[in-house]
ZAGUMI-987130 format. One record per atom (N, C-alpha, C): residue in one letter; residue number from 1; x, y, z. Coordinates in nm, 4 decimals, padded with zeros to 6 digits. Layout:
% residues N
("a",NUM,(X,Y,Z));
...
//
This chain:
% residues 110
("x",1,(-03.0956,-02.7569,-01.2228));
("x",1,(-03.0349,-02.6259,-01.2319));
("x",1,(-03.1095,-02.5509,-01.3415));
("x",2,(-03.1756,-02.4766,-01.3002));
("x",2,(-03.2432,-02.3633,-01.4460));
("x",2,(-03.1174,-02.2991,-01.4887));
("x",3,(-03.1675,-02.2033,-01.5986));
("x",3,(-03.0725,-02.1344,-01.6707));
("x",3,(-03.0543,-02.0289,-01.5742));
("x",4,(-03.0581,-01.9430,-01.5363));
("x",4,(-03.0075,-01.8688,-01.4570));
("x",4,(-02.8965,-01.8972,-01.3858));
("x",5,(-02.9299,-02.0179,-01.2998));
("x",5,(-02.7977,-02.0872,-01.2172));
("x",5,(-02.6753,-02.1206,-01.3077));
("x",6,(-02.7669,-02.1738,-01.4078));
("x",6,(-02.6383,-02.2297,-01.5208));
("x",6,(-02.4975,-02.0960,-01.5142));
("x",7,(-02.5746,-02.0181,-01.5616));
("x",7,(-02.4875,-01.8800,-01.6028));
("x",7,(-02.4107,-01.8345,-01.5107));
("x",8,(-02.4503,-01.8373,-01.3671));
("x",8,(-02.3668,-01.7978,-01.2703));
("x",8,(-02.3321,-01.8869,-01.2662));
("x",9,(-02.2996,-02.0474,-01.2726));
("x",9,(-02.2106,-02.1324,-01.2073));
("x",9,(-02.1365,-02.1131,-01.3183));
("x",10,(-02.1318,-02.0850,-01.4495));
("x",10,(-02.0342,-02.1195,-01.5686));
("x",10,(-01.9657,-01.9787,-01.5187));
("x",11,(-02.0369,-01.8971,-01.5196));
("x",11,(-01.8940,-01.7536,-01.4884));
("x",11,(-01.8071,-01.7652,-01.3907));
("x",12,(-01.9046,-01.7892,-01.3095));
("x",12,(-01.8023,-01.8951,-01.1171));
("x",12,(-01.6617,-01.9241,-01.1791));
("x",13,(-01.6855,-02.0615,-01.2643));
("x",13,(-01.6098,-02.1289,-01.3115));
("x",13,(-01.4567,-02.0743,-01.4048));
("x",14,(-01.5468,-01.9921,-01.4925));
("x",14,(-01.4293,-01.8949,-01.5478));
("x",14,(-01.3542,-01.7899,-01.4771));
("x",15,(-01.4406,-01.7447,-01.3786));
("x",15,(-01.3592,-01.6582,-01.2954));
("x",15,(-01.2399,-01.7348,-01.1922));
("x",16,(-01.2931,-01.8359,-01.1450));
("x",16,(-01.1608,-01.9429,-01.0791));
("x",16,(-01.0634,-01.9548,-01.1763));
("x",17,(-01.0780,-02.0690,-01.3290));
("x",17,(-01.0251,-02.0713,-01.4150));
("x",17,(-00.9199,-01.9729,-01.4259));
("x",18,(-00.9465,-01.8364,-01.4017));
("x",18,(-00.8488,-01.7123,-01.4707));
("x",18,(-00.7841,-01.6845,-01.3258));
("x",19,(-00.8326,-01.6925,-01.2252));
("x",19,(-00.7271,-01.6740,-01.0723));
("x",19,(-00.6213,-01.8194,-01.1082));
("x",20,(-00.6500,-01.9269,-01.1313));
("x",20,(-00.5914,-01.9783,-01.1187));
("x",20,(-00.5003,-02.0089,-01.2381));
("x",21,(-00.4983,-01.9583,-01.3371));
("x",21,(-00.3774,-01.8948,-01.4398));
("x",21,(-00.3203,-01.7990,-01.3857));
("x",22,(-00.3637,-01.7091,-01.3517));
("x",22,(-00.2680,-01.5976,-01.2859));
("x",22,(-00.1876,-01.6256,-01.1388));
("x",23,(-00.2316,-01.7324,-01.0655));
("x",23,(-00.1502,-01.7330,-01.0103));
("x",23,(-00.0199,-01.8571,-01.0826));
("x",24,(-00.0664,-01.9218,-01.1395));
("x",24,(00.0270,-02.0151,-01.2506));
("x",24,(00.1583,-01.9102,-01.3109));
("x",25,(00.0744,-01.8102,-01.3402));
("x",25,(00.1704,-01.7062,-01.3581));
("x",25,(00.2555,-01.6344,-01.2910));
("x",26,(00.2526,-01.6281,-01.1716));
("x",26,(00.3137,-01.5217,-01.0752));
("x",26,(00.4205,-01.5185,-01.0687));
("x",27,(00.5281,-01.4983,-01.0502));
("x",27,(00.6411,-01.4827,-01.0126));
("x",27,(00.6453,-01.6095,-00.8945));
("x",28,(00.7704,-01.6203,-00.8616));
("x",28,(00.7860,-01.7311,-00.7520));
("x",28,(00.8476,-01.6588,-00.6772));
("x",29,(00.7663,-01.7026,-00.5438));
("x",29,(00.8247,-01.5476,-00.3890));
("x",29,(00.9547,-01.6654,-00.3756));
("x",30,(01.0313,-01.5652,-00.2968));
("x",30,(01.1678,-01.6397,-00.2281));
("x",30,(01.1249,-01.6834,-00.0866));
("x",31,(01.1400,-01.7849,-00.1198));
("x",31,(01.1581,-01.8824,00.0162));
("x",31,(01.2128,-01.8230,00.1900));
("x",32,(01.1737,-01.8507,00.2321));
("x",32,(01.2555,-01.8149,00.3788));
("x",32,(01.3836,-01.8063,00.4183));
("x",33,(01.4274,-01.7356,00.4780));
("x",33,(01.5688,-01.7730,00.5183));
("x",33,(01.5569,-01.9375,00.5304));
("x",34,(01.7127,-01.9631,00.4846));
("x",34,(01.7976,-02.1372,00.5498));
("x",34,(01.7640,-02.1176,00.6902));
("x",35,(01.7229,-02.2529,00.7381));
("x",35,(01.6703,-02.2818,00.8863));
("x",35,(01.8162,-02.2927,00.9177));
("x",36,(01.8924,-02.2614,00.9250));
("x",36,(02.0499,-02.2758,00.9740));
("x",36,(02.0359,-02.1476,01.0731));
("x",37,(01.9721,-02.0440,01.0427));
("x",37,(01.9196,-01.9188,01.0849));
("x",37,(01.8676,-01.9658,01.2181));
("x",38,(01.8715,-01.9695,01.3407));
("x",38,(01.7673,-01.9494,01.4217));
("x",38,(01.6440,-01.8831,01.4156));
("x",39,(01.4827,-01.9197,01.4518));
("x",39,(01.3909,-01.8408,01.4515));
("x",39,(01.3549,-01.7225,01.4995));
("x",40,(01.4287,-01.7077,01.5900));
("x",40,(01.4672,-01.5753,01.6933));
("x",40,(01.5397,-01.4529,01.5739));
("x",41,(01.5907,-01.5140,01.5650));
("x",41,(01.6498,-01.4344,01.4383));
("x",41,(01.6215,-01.3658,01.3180));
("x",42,(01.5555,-01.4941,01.2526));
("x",42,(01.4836,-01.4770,01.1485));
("x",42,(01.4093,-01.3480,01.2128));
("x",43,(01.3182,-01.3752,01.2994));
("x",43,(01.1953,-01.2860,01.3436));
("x",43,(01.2624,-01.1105,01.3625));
("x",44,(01.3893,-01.1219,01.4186));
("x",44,(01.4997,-01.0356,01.4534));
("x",44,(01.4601,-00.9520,01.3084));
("x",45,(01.5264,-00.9786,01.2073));
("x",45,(01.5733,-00.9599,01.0988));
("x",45,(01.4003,-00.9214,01.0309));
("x",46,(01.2808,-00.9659,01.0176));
("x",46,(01.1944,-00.9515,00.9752));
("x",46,(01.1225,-00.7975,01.0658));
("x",47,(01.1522,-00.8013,01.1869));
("x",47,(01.1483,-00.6906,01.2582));
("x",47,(01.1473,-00.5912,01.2018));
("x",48,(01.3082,-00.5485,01.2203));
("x",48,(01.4063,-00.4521,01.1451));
("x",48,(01.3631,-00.4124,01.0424));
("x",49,(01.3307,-00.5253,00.9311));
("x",49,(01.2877,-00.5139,00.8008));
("x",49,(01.1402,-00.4067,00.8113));
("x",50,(01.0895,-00.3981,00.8741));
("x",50,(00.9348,-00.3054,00.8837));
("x",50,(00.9738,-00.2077,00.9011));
("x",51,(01.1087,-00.0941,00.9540));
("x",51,(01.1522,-00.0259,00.9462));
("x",51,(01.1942,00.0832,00.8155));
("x",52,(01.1328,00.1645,00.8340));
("x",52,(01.1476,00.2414,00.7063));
("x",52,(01.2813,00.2646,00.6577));
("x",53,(01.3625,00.2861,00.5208));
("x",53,(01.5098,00.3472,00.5334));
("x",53,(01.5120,00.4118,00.5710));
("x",54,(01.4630,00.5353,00.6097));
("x",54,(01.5293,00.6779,00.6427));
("x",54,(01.5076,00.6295,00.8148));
("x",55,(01.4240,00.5273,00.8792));
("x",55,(01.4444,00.5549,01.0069));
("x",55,(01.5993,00.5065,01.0334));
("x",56,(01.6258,00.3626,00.9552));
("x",56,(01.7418,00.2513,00.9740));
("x",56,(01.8519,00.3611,00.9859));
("x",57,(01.8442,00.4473,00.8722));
("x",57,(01.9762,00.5476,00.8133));
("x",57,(01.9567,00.6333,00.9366));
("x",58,(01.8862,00.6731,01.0086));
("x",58,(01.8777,00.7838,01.1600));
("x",58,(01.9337,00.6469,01.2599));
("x",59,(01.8940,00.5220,01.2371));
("x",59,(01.9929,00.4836,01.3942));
("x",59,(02.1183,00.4738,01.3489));
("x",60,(02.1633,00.4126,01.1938));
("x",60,(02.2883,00.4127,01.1773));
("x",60,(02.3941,00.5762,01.1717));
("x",61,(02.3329,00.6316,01.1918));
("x",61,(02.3747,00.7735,01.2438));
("x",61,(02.4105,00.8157,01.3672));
("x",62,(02.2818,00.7571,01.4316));
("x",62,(02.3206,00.7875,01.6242));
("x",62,(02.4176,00.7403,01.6279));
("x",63,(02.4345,00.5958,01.5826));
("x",63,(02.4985,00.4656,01.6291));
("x",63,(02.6468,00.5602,01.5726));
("x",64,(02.6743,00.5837,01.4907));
("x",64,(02.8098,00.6804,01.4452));
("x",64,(02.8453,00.7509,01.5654));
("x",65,(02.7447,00.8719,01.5615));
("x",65,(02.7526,00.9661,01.6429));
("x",65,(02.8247,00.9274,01.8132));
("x",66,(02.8145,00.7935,01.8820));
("x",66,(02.8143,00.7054,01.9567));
("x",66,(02.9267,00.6323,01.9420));
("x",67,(03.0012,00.6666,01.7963));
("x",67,(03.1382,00.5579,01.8135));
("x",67,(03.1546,00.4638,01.7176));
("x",68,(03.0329,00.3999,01.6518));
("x",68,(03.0280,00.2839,01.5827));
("x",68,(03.0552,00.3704,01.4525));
("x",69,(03.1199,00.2848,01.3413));
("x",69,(03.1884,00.3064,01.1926));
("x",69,(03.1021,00.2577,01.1134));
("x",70,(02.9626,00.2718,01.1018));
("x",70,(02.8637,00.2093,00.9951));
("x",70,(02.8575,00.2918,00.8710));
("x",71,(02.8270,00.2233,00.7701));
("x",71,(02.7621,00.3175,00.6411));
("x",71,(02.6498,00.3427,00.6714));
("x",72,(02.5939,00.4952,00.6416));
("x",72,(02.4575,00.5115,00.6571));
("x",72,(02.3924,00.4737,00.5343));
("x",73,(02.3431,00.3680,00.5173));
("x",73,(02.2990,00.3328,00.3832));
("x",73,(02.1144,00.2997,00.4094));
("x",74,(02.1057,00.2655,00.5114));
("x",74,(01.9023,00.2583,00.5598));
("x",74,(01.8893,00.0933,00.5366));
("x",75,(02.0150,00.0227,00.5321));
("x",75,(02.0047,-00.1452,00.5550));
("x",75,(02.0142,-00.1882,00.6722));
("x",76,(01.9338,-00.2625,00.7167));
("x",76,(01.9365,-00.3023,00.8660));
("x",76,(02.0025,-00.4386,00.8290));
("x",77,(02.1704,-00.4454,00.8256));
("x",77,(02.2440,-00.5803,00.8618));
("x",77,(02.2602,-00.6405,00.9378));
("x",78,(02.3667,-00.7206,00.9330));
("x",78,(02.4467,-00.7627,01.0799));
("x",78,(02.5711,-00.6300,01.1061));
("x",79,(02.5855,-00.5645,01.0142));
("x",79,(02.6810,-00.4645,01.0999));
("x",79,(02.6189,-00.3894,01.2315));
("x",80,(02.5035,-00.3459,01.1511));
("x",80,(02.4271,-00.2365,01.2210));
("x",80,(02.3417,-00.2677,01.3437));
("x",81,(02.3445,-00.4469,01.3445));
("x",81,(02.3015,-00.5169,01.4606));
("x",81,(02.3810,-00.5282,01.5441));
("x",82,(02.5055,-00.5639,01.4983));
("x",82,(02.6608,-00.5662,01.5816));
("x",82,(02.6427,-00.4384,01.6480));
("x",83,(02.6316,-00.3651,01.6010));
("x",83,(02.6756,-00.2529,01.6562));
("x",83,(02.5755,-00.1710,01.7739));
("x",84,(02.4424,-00.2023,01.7566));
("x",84,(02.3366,-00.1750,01.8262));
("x",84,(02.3724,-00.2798,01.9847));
("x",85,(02.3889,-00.3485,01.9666));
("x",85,(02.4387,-00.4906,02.0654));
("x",85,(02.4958,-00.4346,02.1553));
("x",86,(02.6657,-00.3672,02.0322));
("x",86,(02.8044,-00.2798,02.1176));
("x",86,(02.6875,-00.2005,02.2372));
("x",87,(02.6415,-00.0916,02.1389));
("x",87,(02.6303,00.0138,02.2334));
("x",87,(02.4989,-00.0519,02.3189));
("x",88,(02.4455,-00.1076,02.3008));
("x",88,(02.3232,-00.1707,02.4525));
("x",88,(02.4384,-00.2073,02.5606));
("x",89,(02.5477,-00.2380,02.5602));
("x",89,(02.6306,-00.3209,02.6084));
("x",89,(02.7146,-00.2147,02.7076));
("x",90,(02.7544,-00.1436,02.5924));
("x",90,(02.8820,00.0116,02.6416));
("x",90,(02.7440,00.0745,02.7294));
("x",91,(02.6390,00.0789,02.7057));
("x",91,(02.5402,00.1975,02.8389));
("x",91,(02.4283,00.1468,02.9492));
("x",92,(02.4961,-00.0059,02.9497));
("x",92,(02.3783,-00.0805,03.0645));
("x",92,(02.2466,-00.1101,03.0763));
("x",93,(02.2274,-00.1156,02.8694));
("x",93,(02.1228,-00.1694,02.8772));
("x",93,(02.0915,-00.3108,02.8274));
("x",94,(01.9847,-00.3789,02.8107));
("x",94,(01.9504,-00.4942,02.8154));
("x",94,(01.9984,-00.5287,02.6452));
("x",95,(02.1037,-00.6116,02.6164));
("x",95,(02.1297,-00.6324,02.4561));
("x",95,(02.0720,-00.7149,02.4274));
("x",96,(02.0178,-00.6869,02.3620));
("x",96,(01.8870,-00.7826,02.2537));
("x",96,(01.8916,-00.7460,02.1177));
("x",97,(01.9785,-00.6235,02.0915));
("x",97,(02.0143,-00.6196,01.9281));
("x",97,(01.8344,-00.5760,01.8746));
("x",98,(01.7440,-00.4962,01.9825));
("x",98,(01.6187,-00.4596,01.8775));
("x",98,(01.6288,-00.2968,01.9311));
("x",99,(01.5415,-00.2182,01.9104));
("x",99,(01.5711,-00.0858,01.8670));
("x",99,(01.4607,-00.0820,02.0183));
("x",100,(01.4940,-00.0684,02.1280));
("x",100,(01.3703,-00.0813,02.2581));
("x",100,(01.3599,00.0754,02.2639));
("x",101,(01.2353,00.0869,02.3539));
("x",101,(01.1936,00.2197,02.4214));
("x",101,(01.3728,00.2678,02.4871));
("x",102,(01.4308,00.2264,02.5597));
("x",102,(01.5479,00.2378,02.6261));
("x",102,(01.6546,00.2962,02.5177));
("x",103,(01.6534,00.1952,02.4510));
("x",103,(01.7958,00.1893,02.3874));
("x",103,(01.8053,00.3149,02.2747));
("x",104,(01.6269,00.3354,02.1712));
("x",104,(01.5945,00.4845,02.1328));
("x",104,(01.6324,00.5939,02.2297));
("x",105,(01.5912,00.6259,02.3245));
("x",105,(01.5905,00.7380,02.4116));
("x",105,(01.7831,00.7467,02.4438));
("x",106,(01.8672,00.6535,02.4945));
("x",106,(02.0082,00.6718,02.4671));
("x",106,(02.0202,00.7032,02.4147));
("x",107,(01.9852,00.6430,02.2649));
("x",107,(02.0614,00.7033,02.1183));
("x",107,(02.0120,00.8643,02.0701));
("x",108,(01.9079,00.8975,02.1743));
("x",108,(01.8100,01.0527,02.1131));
("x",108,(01.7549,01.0255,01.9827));
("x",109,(01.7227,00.9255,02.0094));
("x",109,(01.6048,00.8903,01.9182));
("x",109,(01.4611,00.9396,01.9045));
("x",110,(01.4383,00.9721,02.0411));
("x",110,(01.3105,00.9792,02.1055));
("x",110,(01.2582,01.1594,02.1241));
//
């Protein structure tokens, strides 16, 4: 190894060195939902979650507008899933509890 190499393998080295303190450091992510959860679900719920608040807070609005008693708060729960379910259910469409091309255009979403 000439000196040249030397120098880049020793910085190599320190630069790993310091990723791998910082991640020593990181915060610790939260774990997954309890597998008690079905995966269907989970995935359900991770869905939803990509949803901006202000869209969540516009279905929990239709979904009002429609009958259902939600808080408009822009949390995609189990209320607001319950209730998406109801109304797929009350207008003949396919309940799957996700926000479909169909079930938007009912609610005048669309």
């Amino acid at each position: 190894m000439n000196k040249r190499t030397g120098v880049l393998a020793a910085g190599l080295v320190a630069v790993i060195g310091m990723a791998g303190a910082a991640v020593a450091q990181a915060p610790a992510v939260a774990a997954e939902p309890a597998a008690a959860e079905p995966a269907s679900a989970m995935h359900h719920h991770r869905h939803h979650g990509m949803m901006a608040h202000k869209q969540v807070a516009g279905v929990q609005q239709a979904l009002n507008t429609a009958g259902a008693k939600l808080a408009v708060d822009g949390k995609w729960g189990p209320k607001t899933e319950a209730a998406l379910k109801q109304f797929q259910q009350q207008h003949g469409l396919k309940v799957t509890g996700h926000l479909d091309h169909a079930t938007r255009t009912r609610l005048k979403l669309i």
